[in-house]
N, C-alpha and C positions, 0 to 999 in steps of 0.2 A: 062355633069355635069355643074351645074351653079356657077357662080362666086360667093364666099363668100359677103354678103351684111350687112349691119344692116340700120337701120330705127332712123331717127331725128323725134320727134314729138311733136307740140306744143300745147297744151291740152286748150290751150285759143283760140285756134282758130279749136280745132279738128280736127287737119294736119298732115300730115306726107308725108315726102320724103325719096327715096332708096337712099342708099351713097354704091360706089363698090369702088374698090382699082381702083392705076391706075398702071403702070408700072414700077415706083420705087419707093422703100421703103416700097415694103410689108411686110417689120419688122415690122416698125412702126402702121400698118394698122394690123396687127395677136394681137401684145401689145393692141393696143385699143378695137380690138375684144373679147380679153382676159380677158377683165376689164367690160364687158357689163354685168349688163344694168348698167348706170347712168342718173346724172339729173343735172342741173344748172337754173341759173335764168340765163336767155336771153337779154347780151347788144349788144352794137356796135362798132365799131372803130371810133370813132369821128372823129380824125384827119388823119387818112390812108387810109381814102376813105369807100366807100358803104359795109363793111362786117359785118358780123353777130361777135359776139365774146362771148369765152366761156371761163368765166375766172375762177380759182382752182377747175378746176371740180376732183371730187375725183376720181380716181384711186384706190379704194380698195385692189382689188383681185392680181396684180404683179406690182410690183416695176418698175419704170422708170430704164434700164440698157443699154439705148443709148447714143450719146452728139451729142447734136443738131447742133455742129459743124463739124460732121465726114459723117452726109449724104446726099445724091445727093440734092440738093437745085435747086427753082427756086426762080425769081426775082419774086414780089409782085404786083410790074406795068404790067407783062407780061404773066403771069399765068391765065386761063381761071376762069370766071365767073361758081362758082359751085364747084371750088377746095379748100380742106384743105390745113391749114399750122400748125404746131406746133411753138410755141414760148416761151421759156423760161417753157420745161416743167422737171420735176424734181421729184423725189422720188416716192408717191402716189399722186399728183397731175399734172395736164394738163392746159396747157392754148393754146385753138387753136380759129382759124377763119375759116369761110368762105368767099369767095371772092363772094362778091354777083350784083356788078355793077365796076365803077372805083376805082383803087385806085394809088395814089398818091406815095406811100414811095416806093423806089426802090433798097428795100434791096430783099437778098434772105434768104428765110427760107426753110424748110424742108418741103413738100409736098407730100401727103400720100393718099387722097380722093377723089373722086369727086361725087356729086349731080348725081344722073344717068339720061342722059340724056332725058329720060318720064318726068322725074319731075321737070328738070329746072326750066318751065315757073312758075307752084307751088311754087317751092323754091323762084324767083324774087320778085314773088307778093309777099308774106309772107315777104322776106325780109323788102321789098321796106314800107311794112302796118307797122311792129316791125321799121322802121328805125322812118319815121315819128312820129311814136307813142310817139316814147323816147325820142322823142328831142321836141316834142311836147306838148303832154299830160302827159308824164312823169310814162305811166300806166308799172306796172310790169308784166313780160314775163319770161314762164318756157320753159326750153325745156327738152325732154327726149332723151335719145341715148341707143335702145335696138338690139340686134339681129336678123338677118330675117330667117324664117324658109325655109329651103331648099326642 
């Protein structure tokens, strides 16, 4: 049997990467699976270093019934290139990152996902082209987060 998956994908660049759970807090990872498909426009973490950021992404379908302070955490400088984190997420809505190169703030947050390892190097580039782009050209970026078929 294969691991539960869903799929990031950015329709401006006709992409997509597999995201699986990782070892803790497959609560958090079944809640977000539970709430698919969604969509957000595509920023970044300006000051916490190279990650991807997905801010009031809606949550429709179940309520937030965790607190981001009761689960297993890691630290944000230390956590692998490819991992989610939840921050400040609440009701029907989510605000998460991915950890896409360094980052600088060495707090810990809740971490739920990871980039599967086939598509890292996809995921960096993509990253790395969306970081540039934003801070550069200033062009807007979608992304979509649906389910993968088993």
């Amino acid at each position: 049997m294969s691991k539960p998956a869903f799929y990031m994908r950015w329709p401006e660049f006709n992409i997509q990467v597999r995201c699986v759970p990782i070892h803790h807090n497959r609560e958090l990872f079944d809640w977000f699976m539970r709430n698919l498909p969604t969509k957000c426009v595509q920023t970044v973490t300006v000051c916490a270093g190279l990650q991807l950021y997905m801010q009031n992404v809606k949550m429709e379908k179940v309520e937030c019934d965790w607190i981001q302070e009761d689960q297993p955490q890691e630290l944000m400088a230390e956590y692998p290139v490819g991992r989610f984190m939840f921050f400040m997420t609440a009701g029907h809505v989510a605000n998460f990152t991915i950890k896409a190169g360094y980052a600088t703030e060495p707090m810990p947050y809740p971490t739920w996902a990871d980039v599967a390892e086939e598509d890292m190097d996809t995921f960096v580039s993509v990253a790395n082209e969306i970081w540039e782009s934003i801070l550069q050209d200033k062009k807007t970026f979608h992304v979509e987060f649906f389910a993968a078929e088993e």
